[in-house]
C-alpha positions as CSV (number, residue, x, y, z in Angstrom):
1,X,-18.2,85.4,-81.7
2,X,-15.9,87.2,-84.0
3,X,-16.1,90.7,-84.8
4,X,-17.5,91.3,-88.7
5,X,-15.4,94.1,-90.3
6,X,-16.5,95.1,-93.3
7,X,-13.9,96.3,-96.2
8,X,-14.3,99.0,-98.3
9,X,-11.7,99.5,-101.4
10,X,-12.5,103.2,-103.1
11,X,-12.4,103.1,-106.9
12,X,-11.4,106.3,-109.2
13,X,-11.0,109.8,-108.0
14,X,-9.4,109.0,-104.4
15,X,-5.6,109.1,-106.8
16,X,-3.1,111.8,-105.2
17,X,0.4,112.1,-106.1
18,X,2.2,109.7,-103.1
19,X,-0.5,107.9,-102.1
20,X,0.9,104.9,-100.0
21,X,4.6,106.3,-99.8
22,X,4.3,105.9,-96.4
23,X,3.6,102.1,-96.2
24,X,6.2,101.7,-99.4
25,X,8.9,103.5,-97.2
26,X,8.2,101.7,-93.7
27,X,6.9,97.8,-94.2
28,X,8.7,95.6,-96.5
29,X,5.5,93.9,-98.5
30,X,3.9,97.3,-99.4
31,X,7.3,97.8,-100.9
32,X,7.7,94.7,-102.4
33,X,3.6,95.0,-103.9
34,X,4.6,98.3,-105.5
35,X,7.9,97.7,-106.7
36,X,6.8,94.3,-108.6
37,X,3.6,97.2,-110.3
38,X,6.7,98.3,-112.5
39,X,9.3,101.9,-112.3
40,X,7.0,103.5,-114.4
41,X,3.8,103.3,-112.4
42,X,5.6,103.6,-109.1
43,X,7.3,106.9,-110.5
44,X,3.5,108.1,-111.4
45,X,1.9,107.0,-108.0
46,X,4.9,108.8,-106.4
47,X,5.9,111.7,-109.0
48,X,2.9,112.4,-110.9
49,X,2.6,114.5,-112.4
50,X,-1.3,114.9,-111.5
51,X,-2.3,115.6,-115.1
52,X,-0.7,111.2,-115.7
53,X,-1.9,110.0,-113.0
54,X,-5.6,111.1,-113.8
55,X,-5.4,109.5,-117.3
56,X,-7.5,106.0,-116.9
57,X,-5.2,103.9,-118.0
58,X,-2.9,105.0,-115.1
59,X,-5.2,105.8,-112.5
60,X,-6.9,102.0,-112.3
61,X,-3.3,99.8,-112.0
62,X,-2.3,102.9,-109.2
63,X,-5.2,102.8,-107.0
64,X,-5.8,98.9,-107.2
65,X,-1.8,98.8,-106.5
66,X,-1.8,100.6,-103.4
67,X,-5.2,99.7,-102.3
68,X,-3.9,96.0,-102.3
69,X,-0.1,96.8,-100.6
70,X,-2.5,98.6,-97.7
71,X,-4.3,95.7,-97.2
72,X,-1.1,93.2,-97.3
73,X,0.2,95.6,-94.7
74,X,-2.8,95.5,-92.7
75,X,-3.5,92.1,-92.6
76,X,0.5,91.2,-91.6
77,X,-0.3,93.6,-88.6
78,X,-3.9,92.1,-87.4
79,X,-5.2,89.3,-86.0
80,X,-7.5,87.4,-88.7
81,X,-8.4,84.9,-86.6
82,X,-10.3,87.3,-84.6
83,X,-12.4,88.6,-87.1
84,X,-15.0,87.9,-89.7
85,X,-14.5,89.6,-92.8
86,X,-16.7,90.2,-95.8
87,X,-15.9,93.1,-98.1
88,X,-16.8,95.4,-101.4
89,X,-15.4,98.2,-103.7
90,X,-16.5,100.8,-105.9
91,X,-16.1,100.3,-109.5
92,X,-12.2,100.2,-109.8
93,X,-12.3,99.2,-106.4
94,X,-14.1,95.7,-106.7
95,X,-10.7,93.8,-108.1
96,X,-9.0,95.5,-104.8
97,X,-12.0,93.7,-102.6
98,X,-11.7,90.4,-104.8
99,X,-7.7,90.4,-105.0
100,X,-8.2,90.7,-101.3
101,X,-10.4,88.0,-100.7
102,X,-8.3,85.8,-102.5
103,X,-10.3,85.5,-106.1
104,X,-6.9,86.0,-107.9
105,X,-3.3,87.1,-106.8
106,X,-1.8,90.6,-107.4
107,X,-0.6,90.1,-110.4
108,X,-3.4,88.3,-112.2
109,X,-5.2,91.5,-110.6
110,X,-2.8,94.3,-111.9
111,X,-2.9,92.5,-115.3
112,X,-7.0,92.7,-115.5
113,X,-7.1,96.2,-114.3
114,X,-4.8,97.9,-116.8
115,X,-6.7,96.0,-119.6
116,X,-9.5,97.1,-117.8
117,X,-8.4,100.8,-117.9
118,X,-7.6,100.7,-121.3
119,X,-10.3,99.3,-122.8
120,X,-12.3,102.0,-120.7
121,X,-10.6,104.7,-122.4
122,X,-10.7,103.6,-125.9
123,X,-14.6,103.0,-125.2
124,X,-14.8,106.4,-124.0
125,X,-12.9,108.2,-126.9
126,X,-15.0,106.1,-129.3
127,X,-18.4,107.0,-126.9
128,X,-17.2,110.7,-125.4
129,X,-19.4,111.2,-122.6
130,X,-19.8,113.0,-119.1
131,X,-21.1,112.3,-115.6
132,X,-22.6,114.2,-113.1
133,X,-23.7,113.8,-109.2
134,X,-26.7,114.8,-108.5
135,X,-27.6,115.2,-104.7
136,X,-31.0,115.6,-102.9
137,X,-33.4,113.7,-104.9
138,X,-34.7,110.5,-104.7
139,X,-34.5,107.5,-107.1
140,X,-36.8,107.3,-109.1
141,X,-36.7,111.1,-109.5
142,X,-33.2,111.0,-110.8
143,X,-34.5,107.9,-113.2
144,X,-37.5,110.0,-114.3
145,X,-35.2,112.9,-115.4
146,X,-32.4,110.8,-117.5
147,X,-35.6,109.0,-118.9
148,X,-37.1,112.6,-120.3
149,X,-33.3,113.5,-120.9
150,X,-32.1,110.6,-122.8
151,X,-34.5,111.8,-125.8
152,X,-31.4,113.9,-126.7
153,X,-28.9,110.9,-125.9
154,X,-28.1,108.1,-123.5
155,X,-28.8,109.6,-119.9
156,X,-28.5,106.9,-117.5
157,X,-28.0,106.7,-113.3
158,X,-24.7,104.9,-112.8
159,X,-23.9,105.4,-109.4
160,X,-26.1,104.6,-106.2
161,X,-23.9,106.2,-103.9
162,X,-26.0,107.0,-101.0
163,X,-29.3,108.2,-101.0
164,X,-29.6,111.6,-102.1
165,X,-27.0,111.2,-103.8
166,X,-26.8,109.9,-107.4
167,X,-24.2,109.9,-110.3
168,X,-25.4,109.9,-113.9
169,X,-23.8,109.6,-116.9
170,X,-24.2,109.5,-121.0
171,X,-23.4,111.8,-124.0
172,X,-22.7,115.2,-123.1
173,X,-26.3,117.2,-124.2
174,X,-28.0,114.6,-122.4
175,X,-26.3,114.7,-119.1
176,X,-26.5,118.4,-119.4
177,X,-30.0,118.7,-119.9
178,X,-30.9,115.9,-117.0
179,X,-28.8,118.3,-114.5
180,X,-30.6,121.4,-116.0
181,X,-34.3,119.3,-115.2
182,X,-33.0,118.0,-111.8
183,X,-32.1,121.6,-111.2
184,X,-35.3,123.2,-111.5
185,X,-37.3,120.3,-109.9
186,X,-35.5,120.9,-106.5
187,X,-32.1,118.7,-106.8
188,X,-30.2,120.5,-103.9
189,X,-26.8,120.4,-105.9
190,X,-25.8,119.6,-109.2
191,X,-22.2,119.1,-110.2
192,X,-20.9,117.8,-113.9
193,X,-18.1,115.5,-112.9
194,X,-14.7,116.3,-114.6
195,X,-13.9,113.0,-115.6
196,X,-13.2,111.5,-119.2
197,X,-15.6,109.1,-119.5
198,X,-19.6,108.0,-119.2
199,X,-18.3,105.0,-117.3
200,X,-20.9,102.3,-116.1
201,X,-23.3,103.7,-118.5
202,X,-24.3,101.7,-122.1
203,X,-21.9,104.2,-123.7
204,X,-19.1,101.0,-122.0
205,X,-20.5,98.6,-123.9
206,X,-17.4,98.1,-125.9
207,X,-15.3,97.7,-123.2
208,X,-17.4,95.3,-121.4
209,X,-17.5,93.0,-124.5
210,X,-13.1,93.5,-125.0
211,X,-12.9,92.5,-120.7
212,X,-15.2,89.3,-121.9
213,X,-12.5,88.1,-123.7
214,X,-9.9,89.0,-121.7
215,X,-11.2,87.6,-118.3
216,X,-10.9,83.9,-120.3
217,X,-7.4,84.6,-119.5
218,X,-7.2,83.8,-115.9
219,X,-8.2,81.4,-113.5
220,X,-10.1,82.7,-110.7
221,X,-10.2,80.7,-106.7
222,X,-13.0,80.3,-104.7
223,X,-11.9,82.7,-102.0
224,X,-11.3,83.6,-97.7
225,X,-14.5,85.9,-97.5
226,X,-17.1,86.7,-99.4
227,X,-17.4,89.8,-101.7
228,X,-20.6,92.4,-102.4
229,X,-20.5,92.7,-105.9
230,X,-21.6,96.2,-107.6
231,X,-24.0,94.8,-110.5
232,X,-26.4,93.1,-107.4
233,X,-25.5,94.2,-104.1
234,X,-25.2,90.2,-103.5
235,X,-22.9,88.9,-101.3
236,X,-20.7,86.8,-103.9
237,X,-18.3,83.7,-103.1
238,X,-18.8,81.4,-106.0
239,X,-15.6,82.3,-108.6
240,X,-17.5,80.6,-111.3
241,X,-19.8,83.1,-110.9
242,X,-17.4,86.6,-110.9
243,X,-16.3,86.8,-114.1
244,X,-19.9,87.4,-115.8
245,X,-20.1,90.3,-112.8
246,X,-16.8,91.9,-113.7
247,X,-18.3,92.5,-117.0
248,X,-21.9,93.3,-116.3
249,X,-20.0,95.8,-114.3
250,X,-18.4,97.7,-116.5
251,X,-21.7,99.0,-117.8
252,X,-24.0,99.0,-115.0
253,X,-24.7,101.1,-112.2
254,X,-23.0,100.7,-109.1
255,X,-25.4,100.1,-106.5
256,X,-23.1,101.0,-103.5
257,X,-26.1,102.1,-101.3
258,X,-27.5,98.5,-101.5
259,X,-24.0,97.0,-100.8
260,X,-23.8,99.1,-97.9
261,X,-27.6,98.0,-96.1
262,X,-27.0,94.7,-97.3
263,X,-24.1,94.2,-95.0
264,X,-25.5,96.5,-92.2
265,X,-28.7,94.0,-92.4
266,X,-25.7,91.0,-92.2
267,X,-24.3,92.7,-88.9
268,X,-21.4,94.0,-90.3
269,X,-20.1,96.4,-87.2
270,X,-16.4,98.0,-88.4
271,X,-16.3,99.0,-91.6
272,X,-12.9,100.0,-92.6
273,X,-11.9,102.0,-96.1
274,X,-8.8,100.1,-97.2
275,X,-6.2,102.8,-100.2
276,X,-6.2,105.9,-101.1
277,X,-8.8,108.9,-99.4
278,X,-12.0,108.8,-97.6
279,X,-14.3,108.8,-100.2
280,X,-16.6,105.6,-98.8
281,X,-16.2,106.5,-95.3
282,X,-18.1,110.0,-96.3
283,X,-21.0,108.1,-98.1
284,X,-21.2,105.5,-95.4
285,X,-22.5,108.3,-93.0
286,X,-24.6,109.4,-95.2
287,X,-26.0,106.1,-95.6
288,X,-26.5,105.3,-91.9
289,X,-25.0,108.4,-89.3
290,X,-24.7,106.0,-86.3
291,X,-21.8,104.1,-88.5
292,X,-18.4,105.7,-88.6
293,X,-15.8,103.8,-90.6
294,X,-12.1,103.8,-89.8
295,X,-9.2,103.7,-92.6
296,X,-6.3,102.3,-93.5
297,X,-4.1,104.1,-96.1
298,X,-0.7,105.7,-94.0
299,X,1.2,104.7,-90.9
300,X,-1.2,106.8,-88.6
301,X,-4.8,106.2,-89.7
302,X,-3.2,102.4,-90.0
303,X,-2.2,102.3,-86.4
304,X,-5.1,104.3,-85.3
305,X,-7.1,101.8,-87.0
306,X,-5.4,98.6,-85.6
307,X,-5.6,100.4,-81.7
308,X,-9.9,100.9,-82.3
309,X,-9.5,96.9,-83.3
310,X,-7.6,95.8,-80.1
């Protein structure tokens, strides 16, 4: 029986300036992958400076651009044919797992994603918003408090990262007021998110409806593996059916947690973060301690990660 490795592709806020400089300068397709992303953005993902590449509309076509030359690299180095593969990212990070899995090419991908980004920040200039993690409560605590808090604003949970540990996100005197509730009903840390959006909250709406009509764009392929799609935490294969997903996406919570027991129920047994950081590999532990994932974004934790494989 093959083994089944599990992908995980990390979305926004795992950026840093030269991020997959190392793959670019040593194997020939992550070069080729970054060079075809355009001088500007390769002079971003390399150069910065940090206040550019945190700007949306940057930060997306970077992250899915390495995140996809990382996997090109990785795959060119290990034997498929030995392994079962399904896969999943967060937010950004979903078009990484589908370019991956063969729903569309790189450039079909790179194409989506910068609309993507921009619509996202026009959405959230015309919405402003915040986010904010909220960490030791349960569910339906965190969904009682942006219910009581969303009487000053949207207040929504967007972000099912592990449990006890829960992203929400609306207008600004909302948010603030769910993390002033949560703090004095026990929340062990509270932490308003410096980012420049509510993303995945209502607040996207706008976006969601401009990616509609840009999705009709492009022709999507039934694919190698199957992909765990944020919206559901289903296991998705059908390419008729990942369009609609993409934009139910944009403004609905991400319900990694779910994605995460769904493919430990499924026997997934190496899980390994694919781009920038280690962001997933933390909130896998937290999600089950006796899984440890390996990663895949220089030469070293590449080779590291191809050795555990063998």
């Amino acid at each position: 029986m093959p083994k089944k490795i599990f992908l995980m592709f990390p979305g926004q806020g795992s950026q840093y300036i030269g991020m997959g400089k190392d793959l670019y300068n040593k194997y020939p397709i992550a070069k080729e992958i970054i060079d075809s992303a355009g001088d500007e953005l390769k002079s971003v993902i390399f150069e910065g400076p940090e206040e550019t590449l945190k700007l949306t509309k940057y930060t997306q076509p970077a992250i899915f651009t390495v995140s996809v030359a990382a996997f090109e690299v990785f795959k060119s180095l290990a034997d498929f044919s030995k392994f079962e593969f399904v896969a999943a990212g967060h937010s950004l990070g979903e078009y990484c797992a589908l370019c991956a899995a063969g729903f569309f090419n790189f450039e079909d991908g790179l194409a989506m994603v910068k609309a993507r980004g921009s619509f996202i920040q026009d959405a959230s200039e015309k919405n402003p918003g915040t986010m904010a993690a909220i960490m030791g409560m349960q569910k339906a605590a965190v969904e009682d408090i942006c219910a009581r808090a969303s009487s000053l604003g949207v207040c929504q949970a967007v972000n099912y990262n592990s449990p006890g540990q829960i992203v929400i996100a609306g207008t600004a005197e909302a948010v603030n007021k769910a993390v002033e509730l949560a703090g004095a009903e026990g929340a062990l840390k509270c932490v308003v998110l410096n980012v420049s959006g509510p993303f995945h909250s209502s607040l996207m709406s706008g976006a969601a409806e401009a990616m509609s009509c840009e999705l009709e764009k492009y022709v999507f392929t039934n694919p190698l593996f199957g992909v765990y799609t944020n919206c559901d935490a289903a296991l998705t294969f059908n390419c008729a059916e990942v369009k609609d997903k993409l934009v139910k996406q944009i403004k609905s919570p991400v319900k990694w947690d779910e994605i995460i027991q769904n493919a430990i129920a499924l026997g997934a047994e190496n899980f390994i973060e694919i781009g920038p950081g280690k962001v997933l590999s933390g909130l896998l532990k937290r999600t089950d301690k006796s899984k440890k994932a390996l990663n895949a974004e220089d030469e070293i934790s590449l080779q590291k990660t191809l050795q555990s494989l063998n």
